[in-house]
C-alpha positions as CSV (number, residue, x, y, z in Angstrom):
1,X,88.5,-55.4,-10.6
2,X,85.4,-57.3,-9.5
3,X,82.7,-58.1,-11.7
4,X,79.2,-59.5,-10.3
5,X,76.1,-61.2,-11.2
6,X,76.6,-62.7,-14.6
7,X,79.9,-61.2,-15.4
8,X,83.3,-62.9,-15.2
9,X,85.5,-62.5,-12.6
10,X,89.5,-62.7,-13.4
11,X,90.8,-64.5,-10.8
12,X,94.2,-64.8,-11.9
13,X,95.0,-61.3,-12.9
14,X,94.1,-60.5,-9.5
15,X,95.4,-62.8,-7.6
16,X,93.1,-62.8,-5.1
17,X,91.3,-65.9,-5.9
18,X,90.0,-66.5,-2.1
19,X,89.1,-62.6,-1.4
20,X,87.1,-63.0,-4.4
21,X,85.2,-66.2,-3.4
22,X,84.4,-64.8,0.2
23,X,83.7,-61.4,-0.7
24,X,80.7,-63.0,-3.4
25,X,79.5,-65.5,-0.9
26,X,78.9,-62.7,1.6
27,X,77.1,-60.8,-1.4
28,X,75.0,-63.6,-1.7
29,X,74.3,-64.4,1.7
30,X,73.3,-60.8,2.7
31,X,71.3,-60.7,-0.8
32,X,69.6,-64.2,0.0
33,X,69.0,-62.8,3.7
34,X,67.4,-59.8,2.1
35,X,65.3,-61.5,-0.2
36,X,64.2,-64.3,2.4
37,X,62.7,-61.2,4.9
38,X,60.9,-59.4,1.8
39,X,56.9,-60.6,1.9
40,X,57.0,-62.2,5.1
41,X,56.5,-60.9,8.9
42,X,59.8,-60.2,10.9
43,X,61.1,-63.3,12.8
44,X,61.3,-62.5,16.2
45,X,60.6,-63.6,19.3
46,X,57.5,-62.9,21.2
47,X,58.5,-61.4,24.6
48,X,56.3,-60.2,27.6
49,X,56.8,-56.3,26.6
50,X,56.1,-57.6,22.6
51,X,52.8,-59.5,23.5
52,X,51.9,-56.8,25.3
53,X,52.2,-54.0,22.6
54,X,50.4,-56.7,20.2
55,X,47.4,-57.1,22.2
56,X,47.3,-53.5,23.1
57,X,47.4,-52.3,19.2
58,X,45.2,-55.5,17.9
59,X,43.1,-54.2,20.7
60,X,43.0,-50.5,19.4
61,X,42.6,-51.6,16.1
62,X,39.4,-54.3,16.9
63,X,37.7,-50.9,18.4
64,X,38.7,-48.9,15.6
65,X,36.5,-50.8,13.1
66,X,34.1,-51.3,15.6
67,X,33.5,-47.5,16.4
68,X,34.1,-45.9,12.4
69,X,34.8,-48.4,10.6
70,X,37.4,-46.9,9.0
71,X,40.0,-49.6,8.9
72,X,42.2,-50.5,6.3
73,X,43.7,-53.7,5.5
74,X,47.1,-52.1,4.7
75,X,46.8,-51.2,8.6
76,X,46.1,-55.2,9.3
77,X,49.0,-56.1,7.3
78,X,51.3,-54.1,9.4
79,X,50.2,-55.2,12.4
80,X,50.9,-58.7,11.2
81,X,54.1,-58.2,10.0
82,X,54.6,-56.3,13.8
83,X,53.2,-58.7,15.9
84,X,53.4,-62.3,14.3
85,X,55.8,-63.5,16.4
86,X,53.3,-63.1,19.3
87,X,50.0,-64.6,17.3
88,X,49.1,-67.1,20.0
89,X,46.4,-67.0,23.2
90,X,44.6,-63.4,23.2
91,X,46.7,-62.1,20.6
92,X,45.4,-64.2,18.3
93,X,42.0,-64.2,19.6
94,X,42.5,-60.4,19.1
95,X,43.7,-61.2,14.9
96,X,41.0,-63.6,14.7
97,X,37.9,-60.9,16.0
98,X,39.9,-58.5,13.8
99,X,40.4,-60.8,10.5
100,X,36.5,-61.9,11.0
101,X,35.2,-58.1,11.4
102,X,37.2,-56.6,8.8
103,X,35.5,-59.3,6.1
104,X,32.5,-58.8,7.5
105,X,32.2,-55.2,7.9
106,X,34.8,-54.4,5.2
107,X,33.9,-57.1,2.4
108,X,34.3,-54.3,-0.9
109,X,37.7,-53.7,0.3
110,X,38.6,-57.0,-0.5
111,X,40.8,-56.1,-3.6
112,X,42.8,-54.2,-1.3
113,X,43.4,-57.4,0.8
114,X,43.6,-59.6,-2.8
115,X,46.4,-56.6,-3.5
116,X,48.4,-57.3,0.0
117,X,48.1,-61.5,-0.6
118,X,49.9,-61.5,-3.6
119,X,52.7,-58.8,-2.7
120,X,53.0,-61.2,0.5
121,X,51.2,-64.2,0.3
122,X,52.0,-65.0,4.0
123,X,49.8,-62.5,4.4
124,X,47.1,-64.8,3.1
125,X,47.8,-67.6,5.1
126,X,47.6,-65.6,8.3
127,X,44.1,-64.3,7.2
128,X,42.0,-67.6,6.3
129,X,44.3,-68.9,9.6
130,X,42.2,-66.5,11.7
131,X,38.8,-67.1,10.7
132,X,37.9,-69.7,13.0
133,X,35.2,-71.0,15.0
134,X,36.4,-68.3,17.7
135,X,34.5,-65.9,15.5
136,X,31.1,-64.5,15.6
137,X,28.7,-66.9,13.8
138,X,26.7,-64.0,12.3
139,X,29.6,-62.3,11.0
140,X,31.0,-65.4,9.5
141,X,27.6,-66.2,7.6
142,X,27.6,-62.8,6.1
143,X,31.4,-63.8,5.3
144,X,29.9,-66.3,3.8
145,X,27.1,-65.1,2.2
146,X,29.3,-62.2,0.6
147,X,32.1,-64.8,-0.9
148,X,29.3,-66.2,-2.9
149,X,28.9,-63.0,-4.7
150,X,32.4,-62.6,-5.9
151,X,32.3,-62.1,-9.6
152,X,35.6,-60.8,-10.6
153,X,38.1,-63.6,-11.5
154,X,40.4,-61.3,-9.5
155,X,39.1,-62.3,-6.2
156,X,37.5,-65.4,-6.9
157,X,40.3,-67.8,-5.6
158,X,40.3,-65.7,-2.7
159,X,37.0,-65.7,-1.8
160,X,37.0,-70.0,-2.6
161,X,39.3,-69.9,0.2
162,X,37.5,-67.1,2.2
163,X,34.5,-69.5,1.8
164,X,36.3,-72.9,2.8
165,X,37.7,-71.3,5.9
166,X,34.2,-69.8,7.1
167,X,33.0,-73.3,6.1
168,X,35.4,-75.0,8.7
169,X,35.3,-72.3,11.4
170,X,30.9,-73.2,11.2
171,X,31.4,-76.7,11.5
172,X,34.0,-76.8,14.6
């Protein structure tokens, strides 16, 4: 009989001391494999047919915003967690036009992105990653402008870094 996670195993009754020992390590390999995926995008690599798809759908979702404005940062997320292998050249220029816009044009669904960073604070890197001095200058002042306002103690670390990254994408 085989008794996990904070429960004795009997060894010697069974006598299958080294069945035991393998059969936990694989347990904790698969659940440390598990755990080490959960919150973070998938690690892949970024083939021709990948970038592809990721500058096509970053593409979409740019005119998306643009056109209703009806994007959600639940839909940014999973295109991160889709397409992070292939965040470099116009894929990224893609996330950062998309990060910057969605702050900009978005700003009072920012406790839905304050939501997504701490379920996944990856997540959080990848946005204040993308707002950089590739950005629109106007929509980074009103970035700006906007993390000023923050008044709930919620959001207010977030917008600090919000407002340091809009800070360093001005200055470049």
């Amino acid at each position: 009989m085989l008794w996990m996670w904070g429960t004795r195993t009997t060894t010697r009754e069974s006598g299958h001391h080294g069945v035991l020992a393998l059969l936990g390590i694989g347990v904790l390999v698969l659940s440390t494999a598990t755990c080490r995926t959960r919150g973070t995008a998938s690690v892949q690599s970024c083939t021709t047919e990948l970038s592809s798809r990721a500058e096509t759908a970053v593409g979409q979702a740019i005119g998306a915003l643009r056109s209703r404005g009806a994007l959600e940062w639940k839909e940014v997320h999973s295109l991160y967690r889709q397409h992070a292998a292939c965040d470099d050249g116009s894929v990224a220029e893609g996330f950062d036009d998309l990060i910057v816009g969605m702050l900009a044009r978005r700003w009072r669904t920012l406790d839905s992105l304050s939501g997504l960073t701490v379920l996944d604070s990856s997540f959080e890197s990848f946005v204040l990653r993308h707002i950089s001095a590739t950005a629109d200058d106007d929509e980074l002042r009103r970035i700006q402008a906007s993390s000023h306002g923050c008044s709930s103690d919620d959001l207010a670390r977030l917008c600090e870094r919000i407002e340091v990254a809009c800070d360093r994408a001005l200055a470049e």
